[in-house]
TORTORTI-197389 format. One record per residue: chain; residue in one letter; x negated, y, z of N, C-alpha, C in turn. Coordinates in steps of 0.001 Angstrom, whole numbers, plus 500000, padded with zeros to 6 digits. Each point is the difference from the previous one (the first is absolute). Layout:
N
  chaine  residu    n.px    n.py    n.pz   ca.px   ca.py   ca.pz    c.px    c.py    c.pz
       A       a       X       Y       Z       X       Y       Z       X       Y       Z
...
***
This chain:
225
  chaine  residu    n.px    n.py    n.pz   ca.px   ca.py   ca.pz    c.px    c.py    c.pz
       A       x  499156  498827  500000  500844  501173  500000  499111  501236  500000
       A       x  500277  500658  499019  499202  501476  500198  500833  500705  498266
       A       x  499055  501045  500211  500273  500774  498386  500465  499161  498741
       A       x  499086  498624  500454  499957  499085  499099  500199  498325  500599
       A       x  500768  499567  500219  500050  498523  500685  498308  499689  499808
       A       x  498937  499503  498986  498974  499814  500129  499549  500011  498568
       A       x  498822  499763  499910  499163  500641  498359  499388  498669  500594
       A       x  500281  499452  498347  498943  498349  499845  499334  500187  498826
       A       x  498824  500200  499979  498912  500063  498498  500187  501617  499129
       A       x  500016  500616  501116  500503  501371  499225  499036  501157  500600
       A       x  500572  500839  499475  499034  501716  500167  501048  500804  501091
       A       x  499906  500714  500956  500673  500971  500450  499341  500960  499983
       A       x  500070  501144  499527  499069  501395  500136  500807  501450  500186
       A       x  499708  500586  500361  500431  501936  500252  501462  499872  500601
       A       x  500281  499434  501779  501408  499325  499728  499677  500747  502113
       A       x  501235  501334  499384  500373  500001  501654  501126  499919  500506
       A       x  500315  499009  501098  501850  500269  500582  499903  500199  501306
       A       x  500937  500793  500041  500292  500457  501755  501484  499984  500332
       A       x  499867  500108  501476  501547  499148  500369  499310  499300  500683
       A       x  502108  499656  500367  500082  498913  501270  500396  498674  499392
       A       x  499471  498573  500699  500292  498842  499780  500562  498941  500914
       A       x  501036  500161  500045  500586  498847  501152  501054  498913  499551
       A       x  499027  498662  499255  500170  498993  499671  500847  499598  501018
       A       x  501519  499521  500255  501027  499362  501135  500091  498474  499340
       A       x  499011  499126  499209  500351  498737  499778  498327  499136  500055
       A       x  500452  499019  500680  498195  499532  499579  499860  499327  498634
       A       x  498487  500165  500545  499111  499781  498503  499095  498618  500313
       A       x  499147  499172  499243  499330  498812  500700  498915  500466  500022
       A       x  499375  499292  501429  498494  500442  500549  499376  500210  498551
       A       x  498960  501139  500133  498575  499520  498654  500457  501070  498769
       A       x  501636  500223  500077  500580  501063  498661  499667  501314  500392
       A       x  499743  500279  501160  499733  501594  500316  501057  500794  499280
       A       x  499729  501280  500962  500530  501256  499482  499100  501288  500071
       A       x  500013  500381  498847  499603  501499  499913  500198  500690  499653
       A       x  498997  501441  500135  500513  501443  499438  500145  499987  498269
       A       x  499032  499134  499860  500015  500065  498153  500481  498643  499553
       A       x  499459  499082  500916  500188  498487  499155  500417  498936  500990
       A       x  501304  499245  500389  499662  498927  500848  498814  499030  500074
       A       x  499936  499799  498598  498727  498671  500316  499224  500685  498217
       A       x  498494  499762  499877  498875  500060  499213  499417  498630  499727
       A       x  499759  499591  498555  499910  498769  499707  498957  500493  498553
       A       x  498538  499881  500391  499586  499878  498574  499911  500807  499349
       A       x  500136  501570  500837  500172  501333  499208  499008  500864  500828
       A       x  500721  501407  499272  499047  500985  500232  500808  501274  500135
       A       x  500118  500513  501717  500140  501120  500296  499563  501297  499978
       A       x  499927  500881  499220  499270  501478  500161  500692  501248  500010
       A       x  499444  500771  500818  500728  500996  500291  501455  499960  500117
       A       x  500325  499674  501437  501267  500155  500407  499901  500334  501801
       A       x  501336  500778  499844  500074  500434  501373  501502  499669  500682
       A       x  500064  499734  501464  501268  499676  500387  499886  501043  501330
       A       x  501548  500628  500211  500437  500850  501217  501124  500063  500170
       A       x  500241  499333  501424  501249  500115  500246  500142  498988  501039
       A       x  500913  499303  500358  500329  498719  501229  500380  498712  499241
       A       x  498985  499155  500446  500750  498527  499517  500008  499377  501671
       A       x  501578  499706  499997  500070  499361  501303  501274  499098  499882
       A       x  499827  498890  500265  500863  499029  499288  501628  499665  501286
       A       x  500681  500013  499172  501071  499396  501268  500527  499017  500105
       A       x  498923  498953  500012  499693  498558  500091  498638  500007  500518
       A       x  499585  498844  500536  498822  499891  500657  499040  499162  498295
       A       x  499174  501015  499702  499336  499655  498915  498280  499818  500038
       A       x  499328  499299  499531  498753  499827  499881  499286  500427  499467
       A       x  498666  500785  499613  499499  499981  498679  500573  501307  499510
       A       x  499404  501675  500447  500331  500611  499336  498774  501488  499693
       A       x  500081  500733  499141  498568  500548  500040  500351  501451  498968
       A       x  499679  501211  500147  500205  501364  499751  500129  499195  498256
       A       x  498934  499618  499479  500195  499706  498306  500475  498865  500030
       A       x  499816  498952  500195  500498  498396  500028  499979  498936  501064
       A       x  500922  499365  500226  500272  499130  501227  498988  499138  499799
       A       x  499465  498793  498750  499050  499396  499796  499848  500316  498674
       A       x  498334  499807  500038  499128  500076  498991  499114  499126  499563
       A       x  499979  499149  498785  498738  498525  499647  499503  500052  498865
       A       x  498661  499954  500108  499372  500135  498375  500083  500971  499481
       A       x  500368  501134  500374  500446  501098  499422  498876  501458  500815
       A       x  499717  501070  498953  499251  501108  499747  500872  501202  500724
       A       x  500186  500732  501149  500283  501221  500365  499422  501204  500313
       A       x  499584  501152  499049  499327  500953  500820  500675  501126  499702
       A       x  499441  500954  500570  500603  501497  500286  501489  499987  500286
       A       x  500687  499590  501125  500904  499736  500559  500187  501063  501277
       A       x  500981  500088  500334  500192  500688  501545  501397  499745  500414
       A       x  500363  500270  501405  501154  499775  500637  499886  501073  501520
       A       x  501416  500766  499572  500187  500448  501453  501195  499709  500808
       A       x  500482  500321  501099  501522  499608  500396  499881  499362  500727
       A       x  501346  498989  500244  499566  499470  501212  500395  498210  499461
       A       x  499524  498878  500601  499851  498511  499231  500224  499234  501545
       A       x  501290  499018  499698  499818  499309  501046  500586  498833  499449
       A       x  499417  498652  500474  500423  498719  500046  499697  499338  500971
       A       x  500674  498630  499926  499639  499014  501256  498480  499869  500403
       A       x  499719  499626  498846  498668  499834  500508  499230  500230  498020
       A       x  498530  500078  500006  499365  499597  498637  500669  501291  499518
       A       x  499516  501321  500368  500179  501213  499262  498552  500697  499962
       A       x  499888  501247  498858  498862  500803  499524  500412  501085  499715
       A       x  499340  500839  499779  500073  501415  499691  500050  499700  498430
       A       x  499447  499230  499293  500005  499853  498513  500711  498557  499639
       A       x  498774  499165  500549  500751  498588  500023  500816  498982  501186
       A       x  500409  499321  499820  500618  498826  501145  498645  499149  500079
       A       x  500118  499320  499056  498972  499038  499818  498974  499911  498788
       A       x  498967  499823  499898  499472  500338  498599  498971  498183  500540
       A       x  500232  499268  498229  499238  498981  500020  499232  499780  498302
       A       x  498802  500031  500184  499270  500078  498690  500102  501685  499302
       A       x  499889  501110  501063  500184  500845  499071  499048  501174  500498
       A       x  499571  500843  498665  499302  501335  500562  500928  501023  499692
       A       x  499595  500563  501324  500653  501220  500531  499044  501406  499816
       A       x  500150  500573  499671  498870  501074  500299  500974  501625  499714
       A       x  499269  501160  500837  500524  501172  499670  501189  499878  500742
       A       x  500620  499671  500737  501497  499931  500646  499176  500549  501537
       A       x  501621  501102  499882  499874  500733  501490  501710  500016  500593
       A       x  499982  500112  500806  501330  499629  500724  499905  500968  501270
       A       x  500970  501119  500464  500686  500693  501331  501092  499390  500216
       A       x  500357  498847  499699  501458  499600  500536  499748  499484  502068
       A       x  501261  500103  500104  500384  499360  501232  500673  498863  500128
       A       x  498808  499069  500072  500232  498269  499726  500313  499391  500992
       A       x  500665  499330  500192  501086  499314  501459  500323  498254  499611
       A       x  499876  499346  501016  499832  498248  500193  501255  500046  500875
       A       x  501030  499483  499728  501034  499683  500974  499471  499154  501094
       A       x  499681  498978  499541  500084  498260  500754  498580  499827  500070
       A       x  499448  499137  500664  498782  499227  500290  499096  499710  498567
       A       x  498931  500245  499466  499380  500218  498605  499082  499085  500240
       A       x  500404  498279  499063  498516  499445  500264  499077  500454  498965
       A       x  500271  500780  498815  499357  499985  499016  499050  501691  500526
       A       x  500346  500808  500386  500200  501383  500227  500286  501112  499514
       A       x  500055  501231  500201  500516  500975  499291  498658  500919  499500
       A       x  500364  501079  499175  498790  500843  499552  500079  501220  500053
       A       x  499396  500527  499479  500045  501575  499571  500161  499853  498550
       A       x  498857  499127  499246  500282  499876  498998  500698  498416  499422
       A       x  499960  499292  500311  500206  498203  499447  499980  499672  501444
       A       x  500705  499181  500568  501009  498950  500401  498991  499175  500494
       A       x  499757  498732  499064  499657  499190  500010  499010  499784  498275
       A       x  498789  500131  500472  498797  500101  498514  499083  498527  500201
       A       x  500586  499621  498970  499254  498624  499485  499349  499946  499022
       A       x  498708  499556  499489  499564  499768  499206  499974  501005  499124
       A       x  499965  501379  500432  499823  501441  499474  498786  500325  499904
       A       x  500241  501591  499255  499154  501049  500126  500610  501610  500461
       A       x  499662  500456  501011  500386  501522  499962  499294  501239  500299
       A       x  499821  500376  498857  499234  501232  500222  500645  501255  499720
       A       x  498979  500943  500608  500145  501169  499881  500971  500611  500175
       A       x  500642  499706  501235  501615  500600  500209  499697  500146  501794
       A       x  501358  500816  500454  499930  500907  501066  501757  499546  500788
       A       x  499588  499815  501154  501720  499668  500664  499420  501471  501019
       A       x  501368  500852  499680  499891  501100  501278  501219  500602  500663
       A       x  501019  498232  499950  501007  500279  500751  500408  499650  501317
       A       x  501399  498934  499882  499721  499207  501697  500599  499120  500068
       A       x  499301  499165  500690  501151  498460  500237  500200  499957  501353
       A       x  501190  499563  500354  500815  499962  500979  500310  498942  500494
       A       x  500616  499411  501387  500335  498905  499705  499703  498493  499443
       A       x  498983  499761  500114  499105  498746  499567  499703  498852  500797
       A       x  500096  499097  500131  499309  499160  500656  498373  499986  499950
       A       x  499762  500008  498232  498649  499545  499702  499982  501284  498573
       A       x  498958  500813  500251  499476  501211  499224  498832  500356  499753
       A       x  499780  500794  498736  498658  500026  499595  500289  501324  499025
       A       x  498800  500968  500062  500656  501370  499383  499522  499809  498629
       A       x  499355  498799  499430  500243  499758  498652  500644  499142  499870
       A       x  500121  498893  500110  500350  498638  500029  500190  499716  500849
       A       x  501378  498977  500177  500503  499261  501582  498785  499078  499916
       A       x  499929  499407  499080  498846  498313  499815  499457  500109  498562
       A       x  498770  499851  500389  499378  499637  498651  499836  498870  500186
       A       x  500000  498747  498858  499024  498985  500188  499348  499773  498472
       A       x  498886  499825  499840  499122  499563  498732  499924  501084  499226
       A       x  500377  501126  500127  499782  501764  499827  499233  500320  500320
       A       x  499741  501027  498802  499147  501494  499624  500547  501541  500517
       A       x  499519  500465  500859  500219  501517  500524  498880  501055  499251
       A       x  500278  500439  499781  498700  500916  499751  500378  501574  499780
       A       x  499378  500883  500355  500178  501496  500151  501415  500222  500173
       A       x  500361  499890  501340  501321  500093  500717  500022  500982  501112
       A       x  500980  500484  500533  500251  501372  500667  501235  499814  500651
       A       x  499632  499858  501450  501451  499633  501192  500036  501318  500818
       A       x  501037  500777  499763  500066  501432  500593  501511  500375  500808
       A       x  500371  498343  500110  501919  500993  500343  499717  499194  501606
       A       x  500895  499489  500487  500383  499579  501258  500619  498800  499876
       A       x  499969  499034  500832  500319  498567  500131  500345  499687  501551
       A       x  501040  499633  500096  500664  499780  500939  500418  498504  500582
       A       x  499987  499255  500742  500448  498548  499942  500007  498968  501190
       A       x  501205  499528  499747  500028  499224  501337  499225  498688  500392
       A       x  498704  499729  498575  499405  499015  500465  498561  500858  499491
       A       x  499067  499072  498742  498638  500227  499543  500278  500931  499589
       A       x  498725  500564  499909  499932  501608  498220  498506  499694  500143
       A       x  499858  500348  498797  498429  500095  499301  499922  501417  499223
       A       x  498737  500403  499828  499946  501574  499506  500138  499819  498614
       A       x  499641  498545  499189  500054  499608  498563  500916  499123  500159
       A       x  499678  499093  500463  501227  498855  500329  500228  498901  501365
       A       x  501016  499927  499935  500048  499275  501263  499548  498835  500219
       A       x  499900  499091  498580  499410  498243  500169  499741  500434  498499
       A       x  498559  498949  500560  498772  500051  498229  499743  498876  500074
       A       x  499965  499197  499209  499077  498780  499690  499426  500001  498432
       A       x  498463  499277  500345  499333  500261  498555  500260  500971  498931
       A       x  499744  501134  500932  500592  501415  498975  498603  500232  499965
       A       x  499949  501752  499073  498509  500850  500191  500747  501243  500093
       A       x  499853  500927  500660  500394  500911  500312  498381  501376  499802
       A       x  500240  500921  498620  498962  500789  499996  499989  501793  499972
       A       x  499924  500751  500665  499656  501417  499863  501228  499967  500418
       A       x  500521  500227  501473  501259  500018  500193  500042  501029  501593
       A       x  500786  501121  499738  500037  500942  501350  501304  499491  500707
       A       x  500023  500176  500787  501125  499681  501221  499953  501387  500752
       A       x  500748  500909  499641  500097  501187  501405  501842  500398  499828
       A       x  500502  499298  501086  501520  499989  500259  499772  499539  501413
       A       x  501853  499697  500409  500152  499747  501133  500373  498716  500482
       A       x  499695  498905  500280  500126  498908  500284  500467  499406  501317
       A       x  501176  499460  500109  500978  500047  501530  500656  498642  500154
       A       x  499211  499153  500388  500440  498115  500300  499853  499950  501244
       A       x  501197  499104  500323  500410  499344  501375  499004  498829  500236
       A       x  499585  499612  498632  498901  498327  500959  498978  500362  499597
       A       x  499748  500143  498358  498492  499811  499458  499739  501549  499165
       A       x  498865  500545  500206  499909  501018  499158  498653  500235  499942
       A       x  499107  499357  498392  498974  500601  499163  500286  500839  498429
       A       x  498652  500878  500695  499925  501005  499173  499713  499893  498372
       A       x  499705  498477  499972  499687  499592  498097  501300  498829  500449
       A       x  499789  498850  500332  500396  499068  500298  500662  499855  501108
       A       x  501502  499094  500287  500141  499763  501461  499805  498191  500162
       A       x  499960  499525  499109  499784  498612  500302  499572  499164  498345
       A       x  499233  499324  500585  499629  499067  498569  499807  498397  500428
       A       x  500213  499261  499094  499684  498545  500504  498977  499492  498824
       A       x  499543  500680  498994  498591  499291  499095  499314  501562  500248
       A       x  498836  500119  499046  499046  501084  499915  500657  500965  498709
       A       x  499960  501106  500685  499587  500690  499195  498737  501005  499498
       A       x  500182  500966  498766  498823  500220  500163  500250  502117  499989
       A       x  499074  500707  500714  500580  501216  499829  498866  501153  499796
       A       x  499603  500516  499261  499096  500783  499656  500548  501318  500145
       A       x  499400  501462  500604  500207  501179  500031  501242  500034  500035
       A       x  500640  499897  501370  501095  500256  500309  500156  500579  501561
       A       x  500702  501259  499483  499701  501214  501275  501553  500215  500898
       A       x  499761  500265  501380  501531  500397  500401  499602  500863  500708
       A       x  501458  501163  500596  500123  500496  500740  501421  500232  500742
       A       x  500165  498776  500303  501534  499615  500432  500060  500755  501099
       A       x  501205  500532  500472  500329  500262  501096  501122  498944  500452
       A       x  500282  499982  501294  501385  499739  500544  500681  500307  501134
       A       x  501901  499889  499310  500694  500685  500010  499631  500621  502009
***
């Protein structure tokens, strides 16, 4: 659900909508919803912007300022402001992104986790698998989280590189200044200066990992709340 139910093997380019979105029927886990596209399959996003509220009135999964999920697929120069809330597996850009580069995406939205997040929430992507994201900036706020990260709720088997965490993160469990859970990621040239506010666990790159990662020139100056 979005501008576009979802783009499979296609181009989206020069594409902005704003407004409110309040889906009252469910959708199945994995279809996402977004500002531009429910779900990305095999394509290529550029230049698009979303503003406005997507807040579902159903308990929904998987939702993200440009697209709920994203696979195999090319997104850059993107942005999102407003405010984004789902159950759990929300982003400032994406829900979930798997096999895909991201780069150039900045996001001020106010991103919100209803329910308990095993995957986590972001600033920018949700939940980043088997990605790349560069060169993009989250300088809004997430609220409400179990498990948070002011780029990424979770990376696992991801690329970070020249990233910028500047808004506030709020949460009733982990937060991380990049992300909250990393495994076998690389994380490179990455500032952290925001506000970071967890009830159990709270690091300033990382709040928990269970393999190695690896992290080169990566600077913070977190405060908290």
């Amino acid at each position: 659900i979005g501008l576009v139910a979802g783009v499979h093997q296609g181009v989206l380019t020069d594409v902005i909508a704003t407004g409110t979105v309040v889906p009252t029927i469910s959708i199945l886990e994995g279809s996402g919803l977004g500002g531009i596209a429910g779900q990305a399959s095999n394509s290529r996003i550029r230049h698009a912007h979303f503003s406005g509220t997507i807040q579902p009135g159903v308990m929904l999964p998987g939702i993200g300022g440009i697209a709920g999920h994203a696979e195999i697929s090319s997104i850059e120069e993107v942005s999102s402001s407003g405010t984004l809330a789902a159950v759990y597996q929300v982003g400032g850009i994406l829900g979930s992104a798997d096999t895909v580069t991201l780069r150039h995406a900045w996001s001020t939205a106010n991103v919100r986790s209803i329910l308990s997040d095993p995957f986590g929430t972001g600033g920018l992507v949700g939940y980043l698998f088997r990605s790349k994201l560069e060169e993009s900036a989250f300088a809004g706020s997430i609220t409400n989280a179990s498990r948070a990260g002011g780029i990424a709720g979770s990376s696992v088997e991801s690329w970070i590189a020249d990233c910028l965490y500047s808004g506030r993160v709020e949460t009733r469990g982990t937060v991380g200044g990049v992300a909250s859970h990393a495994d076998n990621s690389t994380l490179l040239r990455c500032l952290v200066d925001g506000v970071l506010a967890g009830n159990f666990r709270t690091g300033p790159i990382f709040a928990s990992t269970f393999t190695t990662n690896t992290v080169d020139a990566a600077f913070w100056s977190c405060r908290r709340a």
